[in-house]
C-alpha positions, 0 to 999 in steps of 0.5 A, a space after each residue: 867695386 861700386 855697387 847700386 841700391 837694388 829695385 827692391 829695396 826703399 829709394 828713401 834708403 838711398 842717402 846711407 847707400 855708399 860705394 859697398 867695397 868689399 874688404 880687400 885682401 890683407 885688411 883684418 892682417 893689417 888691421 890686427 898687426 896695427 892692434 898687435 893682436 892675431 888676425 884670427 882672434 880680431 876675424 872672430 869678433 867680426 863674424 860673431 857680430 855679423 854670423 858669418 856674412 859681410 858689412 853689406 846686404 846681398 848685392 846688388 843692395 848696396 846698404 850696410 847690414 845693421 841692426 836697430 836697437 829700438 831699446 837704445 832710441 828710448 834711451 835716447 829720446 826718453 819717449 815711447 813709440 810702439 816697436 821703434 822706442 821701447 823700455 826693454 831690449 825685445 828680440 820678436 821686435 828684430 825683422 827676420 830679414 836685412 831689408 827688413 831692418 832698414 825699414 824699420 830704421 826709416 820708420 824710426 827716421 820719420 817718428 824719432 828723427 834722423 840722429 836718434 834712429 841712426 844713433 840707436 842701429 849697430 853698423 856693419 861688420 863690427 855692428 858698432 852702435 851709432 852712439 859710438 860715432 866720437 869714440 870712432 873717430 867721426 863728429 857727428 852719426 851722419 859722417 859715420 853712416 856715410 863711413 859705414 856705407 863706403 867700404 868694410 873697411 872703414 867699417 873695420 877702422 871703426 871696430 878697431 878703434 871703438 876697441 882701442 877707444 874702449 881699452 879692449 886690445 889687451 883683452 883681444 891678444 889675450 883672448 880673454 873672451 868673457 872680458 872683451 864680451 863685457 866691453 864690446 857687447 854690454 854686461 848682459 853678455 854671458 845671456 846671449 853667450 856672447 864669450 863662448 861664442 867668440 872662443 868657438 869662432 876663433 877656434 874655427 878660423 884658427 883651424 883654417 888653412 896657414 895664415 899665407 896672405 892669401 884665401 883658399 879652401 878650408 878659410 873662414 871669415 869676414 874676408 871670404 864673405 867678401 869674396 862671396 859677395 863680390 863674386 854675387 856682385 860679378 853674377 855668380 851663384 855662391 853663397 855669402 857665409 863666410 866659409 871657403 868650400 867647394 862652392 867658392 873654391 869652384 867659382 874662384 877658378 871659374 874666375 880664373 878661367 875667364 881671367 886668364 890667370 892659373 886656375 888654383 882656386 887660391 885668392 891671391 892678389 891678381 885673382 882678388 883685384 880681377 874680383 874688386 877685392 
């Protein structure tokens, strides 16, 4: 379901700005079914990097969550620029907002040129880094970016096929999560305890409703928050954080209602296609 850059937002943003699909139903079954590796451990990576929300800002913005790295342009371009090309990884350089990250990136397009802003941000729902646009799959950033703006899930290919790219599949079934950390997230993984927090997040979704190819209440994940924004996109009010309460559960059927189809408050495939999912 198409959405548009909402007013708030900077119209030089407009070229990244894609179609914001939101993750259809079954996309992280299909997607750890192709890695053989459970679907619970391949979502846990997923919230971990982007904390429990979805590849896209709220709707009706249109723009995919990113992260720019400013110590990853100084890397690249060898140069300093206060705030926007630095030594040292600084987390007080982070905006406190989504939008907020966009604008630095646009103010790193003008300084350090548009390769080496785009390079230097993680995108989506995976956060992978530009600079890893040719292990994904893609030429050049740019064809990257215009991915990352079209839907989660080509965001989602490009996770799985950086963690094929990078021989982290076997760690994933494995659950190894201090060894997947190390590939994914860089050597300085334990600082930010990025293993610890991917064994507590596979051990929530784990202990969500059965794996039934639907989405009901009690579910936690990337494809929830989907749903949520989707459901934001359609004009209801409900929080975008991953987590199927009574909230979610409450405006699924509201949905229903206005549908026509039976109101359980369970996502299956008619209630996800009358959402866009």
């Amino acid at each position: 379901m198409p959405t548009t850059l909402s007013s708030a937002a900077n119209p030089r943003a407009l070229p990244y700005a894609g179609s914001a699909r939101p993750l259809p139903l079954g996309a992280v079954d299909r997607a750890a079914r192709d890695l053989g590796c459970e679907p619970a451990a391949l979502s846990a990576v997923l919230v971990v990097e982007t904390g429990m929300r979805c590849g896209f800002l709220q709707a009706p913005d249109s723009r995919p969550r990113i992260l720019y790295e400013a110590h990853i342009a100084h890397r690249l371009c060898g140069r300093p620029v206060p705030g926007l090309s630095v030594q040292a990884w600084d987390r007080t350089l982070y905006a406190t907002t989504g939008a907020g990250e966009w604008d630095r990136l646009l103010r790193a397009v003008d300084a350090l040129g548009e390769d080496v802003a785009l390079k230097a941000a993680s995108w989506g729902v995976g956060q992978v880094l530009g600079t890893n646009h040719d292990l994904c799959g893609f030429s050049s950033v740019q064809s990257f970016v215009r991915a990352m703006g079209d839907g989660e899930e080509q965001q989602l290919g490009a996770v799985t096929a950086f963690i094929r790219a990078r021989r982290l599949v076997d760690p994933l079934r494995r659950k190894d999560w201090a060894a997947f950390a190390r590939g994914y997230n860089g050597t300085a993984y334990a600082a930010n305890a990025y293993d610890q927090k991917l064994a507590a997040a596979y051990a929530r979704i784990i202990g969500g409703t059965p794996d039934d190819g639907t989405l009901s209440i009690g579910d936690f994940g990337p494809e929830v928050a989907s749903l949520q924004r989707a459901l934001v996109a359609l004009g209801y009010k409900v929080s975008t954080d991953g987590d199927f309460g009574r909230m979610t559960r409450s405006t699924v059927e509201l949905v229903q209602v206005a549908r026509g189809l039976k109101v359980d408050g369970v996502v299956g495939a008619m209630t996800a296609a009358a959402v866009g999912l």
